[in-house]
C-alpha positions as CSV (number, residue, x, y, z in Angstrom):
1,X,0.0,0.0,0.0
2,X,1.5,3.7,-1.0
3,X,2.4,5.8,1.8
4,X,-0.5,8.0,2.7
5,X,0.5,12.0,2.2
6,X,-1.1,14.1,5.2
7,X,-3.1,17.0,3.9
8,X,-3.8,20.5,5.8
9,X,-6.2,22.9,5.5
10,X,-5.7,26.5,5.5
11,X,-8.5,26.9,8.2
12,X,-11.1,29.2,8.0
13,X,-11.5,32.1,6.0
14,X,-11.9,35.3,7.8
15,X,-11.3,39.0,7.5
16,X,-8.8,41.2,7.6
17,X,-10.4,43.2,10.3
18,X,-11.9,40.6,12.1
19,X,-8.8,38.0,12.8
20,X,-8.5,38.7,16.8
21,X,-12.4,38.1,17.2
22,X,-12.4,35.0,15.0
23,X,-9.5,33.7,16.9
24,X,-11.1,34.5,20.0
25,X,-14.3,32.1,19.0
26,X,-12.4,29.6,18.0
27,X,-11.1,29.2,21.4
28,X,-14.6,29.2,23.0
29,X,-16.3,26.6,21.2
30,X,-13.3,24.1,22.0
31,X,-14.9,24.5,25.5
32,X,-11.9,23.8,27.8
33,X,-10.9,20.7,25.6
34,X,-8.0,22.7,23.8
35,X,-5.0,24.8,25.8
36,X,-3.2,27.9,23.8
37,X,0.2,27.6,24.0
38,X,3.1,30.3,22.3
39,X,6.5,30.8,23.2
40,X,7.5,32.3,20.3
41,X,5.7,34.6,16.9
42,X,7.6,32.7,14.3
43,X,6.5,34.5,10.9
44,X,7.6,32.3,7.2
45,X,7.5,34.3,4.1
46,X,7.6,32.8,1.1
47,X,6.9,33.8,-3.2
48,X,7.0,30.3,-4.6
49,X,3.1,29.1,-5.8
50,X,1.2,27.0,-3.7
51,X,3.8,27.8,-0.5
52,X,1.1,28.5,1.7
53,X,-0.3,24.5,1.9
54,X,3.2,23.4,2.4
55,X,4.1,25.8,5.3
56,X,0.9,25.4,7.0
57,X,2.6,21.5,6.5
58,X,5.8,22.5,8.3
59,X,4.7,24.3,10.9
60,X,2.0,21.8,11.8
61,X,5.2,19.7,12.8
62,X,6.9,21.8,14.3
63,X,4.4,22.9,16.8
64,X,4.7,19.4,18.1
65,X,7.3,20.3,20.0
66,X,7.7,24.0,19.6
67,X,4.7,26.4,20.6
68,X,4.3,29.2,18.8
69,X,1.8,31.8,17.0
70,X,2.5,31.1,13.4
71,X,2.0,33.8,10.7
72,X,2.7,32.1,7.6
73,X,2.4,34.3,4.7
74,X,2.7,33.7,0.9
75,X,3.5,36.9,-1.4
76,X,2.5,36.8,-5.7
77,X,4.8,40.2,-5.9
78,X,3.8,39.6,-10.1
79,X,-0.2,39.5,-9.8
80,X,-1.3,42.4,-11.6
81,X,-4.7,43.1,-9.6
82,X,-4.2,43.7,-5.8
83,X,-5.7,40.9,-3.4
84,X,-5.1,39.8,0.3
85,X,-7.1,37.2,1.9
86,X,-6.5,35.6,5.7
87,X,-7.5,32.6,7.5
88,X,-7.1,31.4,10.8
89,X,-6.9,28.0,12.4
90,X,-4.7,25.6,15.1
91,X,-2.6,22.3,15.0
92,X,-3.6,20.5,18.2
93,X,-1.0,17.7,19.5
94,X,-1.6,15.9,22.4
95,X,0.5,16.9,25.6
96,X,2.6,14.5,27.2
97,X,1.8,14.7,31.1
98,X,-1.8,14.9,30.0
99,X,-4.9,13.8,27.5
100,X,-5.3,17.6,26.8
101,X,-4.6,19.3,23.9
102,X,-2.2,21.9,23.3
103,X,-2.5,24.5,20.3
104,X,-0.5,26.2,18.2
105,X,-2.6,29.0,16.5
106,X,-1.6,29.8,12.5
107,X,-2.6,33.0,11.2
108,X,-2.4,32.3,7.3
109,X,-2.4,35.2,4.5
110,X,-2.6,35.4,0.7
111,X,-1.0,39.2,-0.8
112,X,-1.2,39.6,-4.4
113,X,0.3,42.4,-6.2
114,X,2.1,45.4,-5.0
115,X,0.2,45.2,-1.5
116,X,3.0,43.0,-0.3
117,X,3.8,46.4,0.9
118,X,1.3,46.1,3.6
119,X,3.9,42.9,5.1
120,X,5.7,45.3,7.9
121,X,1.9,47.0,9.1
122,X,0.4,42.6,8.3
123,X,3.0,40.9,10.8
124,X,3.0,43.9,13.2
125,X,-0.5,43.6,14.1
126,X,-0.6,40.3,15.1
127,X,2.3,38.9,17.0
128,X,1.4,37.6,20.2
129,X,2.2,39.8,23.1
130,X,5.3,40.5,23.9
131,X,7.0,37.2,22.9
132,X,10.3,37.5,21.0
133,X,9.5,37.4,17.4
134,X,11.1,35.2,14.5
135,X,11.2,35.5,10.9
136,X,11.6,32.4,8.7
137,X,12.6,34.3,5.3
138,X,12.7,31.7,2.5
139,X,13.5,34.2,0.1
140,X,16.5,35.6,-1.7
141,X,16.5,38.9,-0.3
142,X,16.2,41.8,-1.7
143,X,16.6,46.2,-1.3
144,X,15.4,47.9,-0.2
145,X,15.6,46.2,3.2
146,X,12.9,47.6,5.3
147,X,13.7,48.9,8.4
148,X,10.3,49.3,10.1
149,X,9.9,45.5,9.6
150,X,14.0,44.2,10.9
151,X,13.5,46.6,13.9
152,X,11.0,44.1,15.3
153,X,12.5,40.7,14.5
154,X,14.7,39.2,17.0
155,X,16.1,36.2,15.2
156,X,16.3,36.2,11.3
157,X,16.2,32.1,9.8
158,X,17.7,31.8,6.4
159,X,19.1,28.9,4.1
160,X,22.2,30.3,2.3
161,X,22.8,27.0,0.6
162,X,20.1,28.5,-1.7
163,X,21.7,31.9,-2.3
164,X,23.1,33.0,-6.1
165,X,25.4,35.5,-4.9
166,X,26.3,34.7,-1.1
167,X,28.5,38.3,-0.6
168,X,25.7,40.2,-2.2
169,X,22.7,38.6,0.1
170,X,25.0,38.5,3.0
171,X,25.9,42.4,2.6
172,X,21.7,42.7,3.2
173,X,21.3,41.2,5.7
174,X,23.9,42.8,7.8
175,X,22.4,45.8,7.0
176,X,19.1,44.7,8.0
177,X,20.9,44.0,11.1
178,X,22.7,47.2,11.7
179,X,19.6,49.2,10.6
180,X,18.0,46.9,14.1
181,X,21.2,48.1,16.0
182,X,22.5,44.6,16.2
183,X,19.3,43.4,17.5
184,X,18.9,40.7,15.3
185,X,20.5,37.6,15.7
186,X,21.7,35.6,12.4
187,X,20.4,32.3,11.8
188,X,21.4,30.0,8.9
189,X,20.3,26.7,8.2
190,X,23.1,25.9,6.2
191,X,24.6,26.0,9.4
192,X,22.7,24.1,11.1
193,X,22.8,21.4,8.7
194,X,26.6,21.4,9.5
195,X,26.2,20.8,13.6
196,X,26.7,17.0,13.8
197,X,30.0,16.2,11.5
198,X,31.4,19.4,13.1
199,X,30.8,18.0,16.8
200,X,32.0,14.5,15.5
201,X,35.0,16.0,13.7
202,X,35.8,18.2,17.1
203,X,35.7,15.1,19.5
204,X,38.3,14.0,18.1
205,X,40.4,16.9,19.7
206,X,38.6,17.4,22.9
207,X,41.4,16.2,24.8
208,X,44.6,18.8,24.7
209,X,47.0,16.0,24.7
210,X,45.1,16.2,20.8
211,X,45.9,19.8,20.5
212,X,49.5,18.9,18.8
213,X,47.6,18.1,15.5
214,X,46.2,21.3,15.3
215,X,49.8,22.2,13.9
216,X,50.5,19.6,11.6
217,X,47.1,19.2,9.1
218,X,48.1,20.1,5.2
219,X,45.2,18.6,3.8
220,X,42.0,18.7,4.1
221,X,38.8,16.7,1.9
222,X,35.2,17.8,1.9
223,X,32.8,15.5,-0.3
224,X,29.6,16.8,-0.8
225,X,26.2,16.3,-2.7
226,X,25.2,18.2,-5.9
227,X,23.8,21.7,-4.6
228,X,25.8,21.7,-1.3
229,X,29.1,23.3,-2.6
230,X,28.3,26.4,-0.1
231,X,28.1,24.3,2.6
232,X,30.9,22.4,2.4
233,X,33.0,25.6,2.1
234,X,31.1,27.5,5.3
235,X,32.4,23.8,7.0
236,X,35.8,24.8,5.7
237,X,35.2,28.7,6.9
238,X,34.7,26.9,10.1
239,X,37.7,24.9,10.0
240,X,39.5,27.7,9.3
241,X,38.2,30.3,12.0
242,X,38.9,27.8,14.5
243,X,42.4,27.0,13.6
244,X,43.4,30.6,12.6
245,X,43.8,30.3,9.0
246,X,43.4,32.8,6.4
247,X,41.9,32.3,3.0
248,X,44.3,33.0,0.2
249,X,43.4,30.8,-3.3
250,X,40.2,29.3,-4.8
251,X,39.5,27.1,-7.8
252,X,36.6,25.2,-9.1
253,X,37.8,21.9,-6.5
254,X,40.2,23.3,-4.1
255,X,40.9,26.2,-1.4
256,X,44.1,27.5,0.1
257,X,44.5,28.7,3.3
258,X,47.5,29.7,5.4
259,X,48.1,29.1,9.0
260,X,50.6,30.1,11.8
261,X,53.7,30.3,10.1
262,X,52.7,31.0,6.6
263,X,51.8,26.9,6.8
264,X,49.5,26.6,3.9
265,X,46.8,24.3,3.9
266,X,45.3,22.7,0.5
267,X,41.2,22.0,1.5
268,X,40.1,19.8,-1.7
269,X,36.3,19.6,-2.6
270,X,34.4,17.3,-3.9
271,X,31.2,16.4,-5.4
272,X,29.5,13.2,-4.4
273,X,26.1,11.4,-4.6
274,X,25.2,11.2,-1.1
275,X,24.3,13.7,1.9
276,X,24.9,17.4,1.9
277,X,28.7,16.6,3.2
278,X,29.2,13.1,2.8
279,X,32.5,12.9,4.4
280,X,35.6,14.8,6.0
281,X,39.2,13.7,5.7
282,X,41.9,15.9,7.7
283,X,45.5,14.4,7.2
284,X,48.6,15.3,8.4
285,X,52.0,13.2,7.7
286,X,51.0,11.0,10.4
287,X,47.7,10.8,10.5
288,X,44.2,10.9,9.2
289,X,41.0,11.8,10.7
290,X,37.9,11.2,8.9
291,X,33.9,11.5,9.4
292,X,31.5,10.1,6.8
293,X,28.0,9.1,6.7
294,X,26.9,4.9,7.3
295,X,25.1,3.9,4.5
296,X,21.9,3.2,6.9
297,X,21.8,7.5,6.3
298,X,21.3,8.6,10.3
299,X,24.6,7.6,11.8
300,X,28.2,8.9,11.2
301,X,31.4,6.8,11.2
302,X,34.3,8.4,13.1
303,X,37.6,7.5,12.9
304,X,41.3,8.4,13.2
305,X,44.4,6.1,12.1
306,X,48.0,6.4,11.4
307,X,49.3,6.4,8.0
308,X,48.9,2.7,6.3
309,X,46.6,1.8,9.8
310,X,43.0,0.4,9.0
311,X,40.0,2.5,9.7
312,X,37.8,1.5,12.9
313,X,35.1,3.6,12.9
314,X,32.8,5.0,16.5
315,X,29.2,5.6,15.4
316,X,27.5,8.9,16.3
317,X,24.0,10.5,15.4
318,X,23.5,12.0,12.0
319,X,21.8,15.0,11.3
320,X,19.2,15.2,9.2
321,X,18.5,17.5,6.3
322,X,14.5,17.8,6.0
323,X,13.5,21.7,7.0
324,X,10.9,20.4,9.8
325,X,14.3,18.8,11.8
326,X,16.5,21.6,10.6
327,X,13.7,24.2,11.9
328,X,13.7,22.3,15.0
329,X,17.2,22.8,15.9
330,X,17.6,26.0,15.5
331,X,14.4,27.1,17.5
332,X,16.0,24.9,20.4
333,X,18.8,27.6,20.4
334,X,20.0,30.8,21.7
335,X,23.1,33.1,21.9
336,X,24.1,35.5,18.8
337,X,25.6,32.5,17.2
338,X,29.4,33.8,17.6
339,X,31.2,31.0,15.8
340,X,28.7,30.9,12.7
341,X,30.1,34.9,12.4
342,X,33.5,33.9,12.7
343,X,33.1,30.9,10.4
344,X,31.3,33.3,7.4
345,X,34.3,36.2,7.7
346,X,36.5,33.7,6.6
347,X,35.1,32.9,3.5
348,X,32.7,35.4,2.5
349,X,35.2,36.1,-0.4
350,X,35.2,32.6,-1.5
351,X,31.3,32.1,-2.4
């Protein structure tokens, strides 16, 4: 039997004016049986067709685990005639120390046409209280960059894997978050995509007696999947803010860096059927330390060997790649993500 595909609805249509009062209702007639629950305002934009269905998708998963008020909103900035339409409705999952329910409201909205203006004055007048306020932008963005809408949002979630011209959307966004006087706080899923193979690549120095072979690597291998070439070099921007190397060359497979000493480092990429970075190899004359992806998909092999040793690989938890998981992580976090920032001034002249 085929796998059945889960629908969800868009809720119930209502008017602009009359959203707070609708939502209000809504709550009544559940009579007790359903508990409102936000801890955060997390706002998705998005221009591509039919975005609105698959959002409502996401977020009805993520509010499994992460409360929120959800304003998901799907711009048609081509639509000749001006339109905006608005529904409202909840994903209900049961909660764990009880048989009640516990609800996520979703605040859905339709703009066609040059009243995607109206998106600052739209999000605005319906976050939730007080609580901090996220924006899941899965757009490329674009100027002018609006200050009367970046003022407000606390954390900013992006996917530069996606990104044609990472300098040019990258100079934005900084803007966006000086024009917020650093308010904002930079979150990229391409990063987060990274998090596993960089905590299984850095166990293997945890211990200082390790520290030595910090010194010694001259060569480094990132394989990655079609599409992923951006990630594999923020994992070597990462590598390289951590170690104190500088970027100096790029080619179509390769980057130089140069460490302490004017030590350069040759970082070799490349592409491989498989996940978005398949595996890591860091050699040095005497040994080699690598982290690749079991064929089962949600483990990683670790392993370390001297030269002409045989690999026996530790098994560690995968990542995973879907946006619901991704998502997931990164609403579990806090802190101004320091080491991302580090990680992207290395190499923001290399993508």
């Amino acid at each position: 039997m085929p796998p059945i595909t889960e629908t969800y609805s868009l809720g119930l249509p209502v008017e602009i004016g009359e959203i707070d009062q609708e939502l209000k209702k809504l709550w009544e007639k559940s009579e007790g049986a359903m508990t409102r629950a936000s801890l955060v305002n997390l706002a998705v934009y998005s221009e591509e067709l039919g975005s609105l269905e698959k959002n409502t998708q996401l977020i009805a998963k993520i509010t499994e685990n992460h409360a929120c008020r959800a304003i998901v909103i799907g711009a048609d900035c081509r639509a000749k005639e001006n339109r905006l339409e608005a529904w409202i409705s909840a994903h209900c999952h049961v909660s764990r120390a009880d048989s009640k329910q516990v609800c996520s409201e979703q605040i859905s909205f339709l703009l066609q046409g040059p009243c995607t203006t109206l998106l600052p004055s739209i999000v605005f007048s319906h976050l939730d209280s007080d609580l901090p306020f996220y924006l899941w932008w899965q757009e490329e963005f674009s100027e002018p960059m609006d200050p009367q809408l970046w003022a407000w949002v606390d954390r900013v979630i992006y996917d530069s894997r996606t990104w044609k011209d990472f300098r040019a959307q990258l100079h934005l966004v900084e803007t966006a978050q000086q024009e917020a006087r650093q308010r904002i706080v930079l979150c990229d899923l391409n990063w987060t995509r990274l998090d596993k193979v960089r905590f299984a690549l850095a166990q293997f120095f945890d211990h200082p007696a390790s520290h030595h072979h910090f010194s010694k690597i001259k060569k480094v291998r990132i394989d990655f999947a079609s599409g992923y070439r951006s990630t594999a070099i923020l994992f070597a921007g990462w590598l390289a803010a951590q170690l104190n190397w500088r970027a100096d060359k790029t080619t179509a497979h390769e980057l130089q860096f140069i460490g302490p000493a004017d030590r350069k480092i040759d970082i070799e990429l490349r592409e491989r059927p498989g996940e978005p970075v398949r595996e890591i190899a860091l050699e040095t004359s005497e040994m080699e330390f690598l982290v690749t992806h079991a064929e089962c998909g949600d483990l990683l092999e670790v392993s370390r060997r001297k030269t002409g040793e045989k690999h026996v690989p530790q098994l560690m938890p995968a990542g995973k790649n879907d946006p619901v998981s991704l998502m997931s992580e990164e609403l579990m976090r806090g802190g101004p993500h320091h080491v991302y920032l580090h990680a992207v001034n290395c190499i923001r002249d290399l993508l």
